[in-house]
N, C-alpha and C positions, 0 to 999 in steps of 0.2 A: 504494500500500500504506500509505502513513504517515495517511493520511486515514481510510484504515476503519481504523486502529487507532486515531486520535487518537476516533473517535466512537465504535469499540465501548464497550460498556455494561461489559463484563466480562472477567478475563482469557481466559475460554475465546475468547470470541468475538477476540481480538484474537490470540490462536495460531491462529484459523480464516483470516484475513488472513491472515496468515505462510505458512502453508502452502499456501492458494489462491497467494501470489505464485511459491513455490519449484517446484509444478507446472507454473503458467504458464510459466513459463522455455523448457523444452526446446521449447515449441511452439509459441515468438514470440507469446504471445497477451497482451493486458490482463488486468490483474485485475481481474476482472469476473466473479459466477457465471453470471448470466444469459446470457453469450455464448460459454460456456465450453463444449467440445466433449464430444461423450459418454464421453470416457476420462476426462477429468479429473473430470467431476459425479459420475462411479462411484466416481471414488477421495476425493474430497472427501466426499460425501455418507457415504461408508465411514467418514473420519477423524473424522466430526463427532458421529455413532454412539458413534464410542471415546470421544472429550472430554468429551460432555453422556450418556452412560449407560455409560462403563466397557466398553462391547464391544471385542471384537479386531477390527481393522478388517479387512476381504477373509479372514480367516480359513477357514484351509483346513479341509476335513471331517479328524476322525483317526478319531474313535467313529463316530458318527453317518451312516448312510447316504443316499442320497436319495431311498429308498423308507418311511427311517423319516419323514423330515419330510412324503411327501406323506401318511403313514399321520396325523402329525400334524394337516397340514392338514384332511382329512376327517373328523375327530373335531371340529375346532374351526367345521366347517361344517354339522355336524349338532349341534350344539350351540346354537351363537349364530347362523348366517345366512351367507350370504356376504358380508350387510352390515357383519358386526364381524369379517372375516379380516384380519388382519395378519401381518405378518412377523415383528411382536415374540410375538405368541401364538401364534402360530408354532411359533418357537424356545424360549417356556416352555413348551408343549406335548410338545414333543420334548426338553425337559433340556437346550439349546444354549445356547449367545450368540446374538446376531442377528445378528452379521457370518455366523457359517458358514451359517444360512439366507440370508443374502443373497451369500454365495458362490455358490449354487447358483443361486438364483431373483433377479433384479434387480429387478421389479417383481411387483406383488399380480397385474396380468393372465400373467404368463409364468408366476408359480407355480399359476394357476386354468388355464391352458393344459396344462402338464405334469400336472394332475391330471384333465381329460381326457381325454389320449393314454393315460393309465396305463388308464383306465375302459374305454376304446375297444379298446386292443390287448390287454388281458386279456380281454374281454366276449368277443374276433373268435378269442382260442387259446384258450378255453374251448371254445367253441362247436364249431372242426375236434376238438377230441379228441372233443366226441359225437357228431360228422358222421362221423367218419371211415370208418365202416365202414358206413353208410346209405349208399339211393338216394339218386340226389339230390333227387327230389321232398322225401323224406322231410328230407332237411338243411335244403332251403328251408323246409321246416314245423317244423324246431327253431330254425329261422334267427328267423324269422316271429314266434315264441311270444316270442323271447328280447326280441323288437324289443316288443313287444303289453306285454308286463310292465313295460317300462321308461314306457311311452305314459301318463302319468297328469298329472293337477292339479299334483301336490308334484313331479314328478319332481325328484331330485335333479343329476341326468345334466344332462336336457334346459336347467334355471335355467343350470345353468355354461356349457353351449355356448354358448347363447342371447345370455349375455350378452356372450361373448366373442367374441360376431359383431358387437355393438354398437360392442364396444371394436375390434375390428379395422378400422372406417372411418376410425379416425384413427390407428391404431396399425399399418402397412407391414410388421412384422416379421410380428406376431399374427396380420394377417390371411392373409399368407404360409404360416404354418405350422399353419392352420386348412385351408386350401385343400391342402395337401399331405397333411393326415388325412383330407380326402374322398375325393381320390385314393386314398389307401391302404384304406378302406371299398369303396371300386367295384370294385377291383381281388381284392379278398377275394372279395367277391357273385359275379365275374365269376368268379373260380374256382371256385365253389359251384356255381354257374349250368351251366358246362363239365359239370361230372359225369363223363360218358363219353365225353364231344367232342361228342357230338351238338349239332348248332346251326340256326338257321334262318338263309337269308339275307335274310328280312324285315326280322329284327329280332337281331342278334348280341348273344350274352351281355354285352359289351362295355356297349353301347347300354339293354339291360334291365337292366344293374344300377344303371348311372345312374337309371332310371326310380324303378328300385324304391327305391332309397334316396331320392331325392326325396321317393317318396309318402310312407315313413317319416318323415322330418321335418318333411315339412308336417302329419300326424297329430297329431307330438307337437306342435308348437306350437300348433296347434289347440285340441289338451288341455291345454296349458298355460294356456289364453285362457278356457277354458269346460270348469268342473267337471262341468257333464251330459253332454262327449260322450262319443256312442256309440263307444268303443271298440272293441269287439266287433263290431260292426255292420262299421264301418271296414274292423280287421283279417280280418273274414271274405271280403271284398269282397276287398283285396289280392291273400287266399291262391288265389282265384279263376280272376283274373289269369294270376296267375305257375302255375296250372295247364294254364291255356288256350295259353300260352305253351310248355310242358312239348308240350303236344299236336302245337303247330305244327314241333317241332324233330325229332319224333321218323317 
C-alpha cells in the first residue's frame, strides 16, 4: 500500500490505495486490482465512481424504478446506438446518480441483457392476451405476424440479442441467462402449439417449437445481414409449415 501511495499522482488516487488495502483485508488478499476478486472490483470500482465524479457509491434505488432506467436505456439507444450506451447516460437519462444504475445493472452487457428479457417477456404477454381466446392455428398466425414485424435490417430487438450472443462467449453469466430466455420462448410456443392437447407423435409440440423459433432467428439474422431479404416470402413459407404440422396432429 505505501508504494501506490508514494506514486499516486493525486490525493484521490492515493485514498483509492487506502481503501483497495482496507477491502483486501477481510479476504487475505494483496493489494493488487488486477487480482482482486469480483466482490471487491464491485465495490472499489463503486468507490472510485464517488471520489472522481461525486456519485453515491452501490447506492440503493428510493425514487427510481428498474423499469424506469431500462425505459431510460431504450430512449438512449434509439437515440445514439448501442455504441454510445453507458451507465453514466444512463443515469442522466433517468435523473439518477450512477451508483443507483449501477446498483441494478453491473455491467453495459447485463443492462442490454435485462432490456431484452423486458422486450421478450412483454412481446410473449402481449401476444397470450390476443391469443387467448383464438384457435390455435389462429394464435400461431398472431404469433407469426408479431415475429414477421420485428424481422427487418434496423431491427432494434434482433442488434441487442445479437450482440449479446457475441458477448456471451466470453461472458458465462450472459451466456447462461440468454440460454434460459430460449428456454422460456420454446416453452411459450410449446404452449401455443398444445392448443387443445392435440399433438403428433412424429413430431411433439415440444420439438416444433424449438424448430420454429430457430427458423425465426435464423430469418432475422439473415435480415439483419441483407437489406433485400424477402421477408414475406420467408415468413409465408414458415406459416406453411406450422400448418402442415396443424394437419398432422389433428
Amino acid at each position: 500500500m505505501r508504494r501506490g501511495i508514494e506514486q499516486a499522482s493525486s490525493s484521490r488516487e492515493a485514498l483509492v490505495c487506502v481503501l483497495a488495502f482496507f477491502w483486501a483485508i477481510p479476504f487475505g488478499k494483496d493489494v493488487d486490482l488486477e487480482t482482486a476478486d469480483r466482490y471487491n472490483e464491485l465495490k472499489l470500482v463503486s468507490w472510485i465512481t464517488y471520489i472522481c465524479e461525486g456519485d453515491e457509491p452501490m447506492a440503493k434505488p428510493n425514487v427510481v424504478s428498474k423499469a424506469d432506467l431500462l425505459a431510460s436505456a431504450k430512449r438512449c439507444i434509439a437515440e445514439d446506438g448501442i455504441g454510445k450506451l453507458t451507465l453514466k447516460a444512463v443515469a442522466e437519462g433517468a435523473g439518477v446518480t450512477q451508483g443507483t444504475v449501477f446498483y441494478h445493472f453491473r455491467t453495459k452487457d447485463q443492462l442490454l441483457f435485462e432490456i431484452v428479457k423486458d422486450l421478450c417477456e412483454s412481446s410473449w404477454n402481449d401476444l397470450n392476451n390476443r391469443t387467448v381466446s383464438l384457435e390455435r392455428r389462429e394464435g400461431i398466425g398472431q404469433a407469426l405476424q408479431s415475429a414477421r414485424s420485428r424481422c427487418q435490417y434496423r431491427s432494434f430487438y434482433h442488434q441487442l440479442f445479437y450482440s449479446l450472443v457475441v458477448a456471451g462467449f466470453q461472458q458465462a453469466d450472459i451466456r447462461k441467462q440468454l440460454g434460459t430466455l430460449l428456454r422460456m420462448e420454446n416453452d411459450r410456443l410449446s404452449q401455443l402449439l398444445d392448443g387443445a392437447g392435440q399433438r403428433t407423435e412424429e413430431l411433439p409440440s415440444g420439438t416444433a417449437a424449438i424448430l420454429i423459433n430457430a427458423l425465426i432467428d435464423g430469418l432475422a439474422l439473415q435480415a439483419l445481414l441483407n437489406e433485400d431479404f424477402p421477408v414475406d416470402e420467408a415468413y409465408d413459407a414458415v406459416e406453411r409449415l406450422c400448418n402442415l404440422w396443424f394437419d398432422a396432429s389433428e
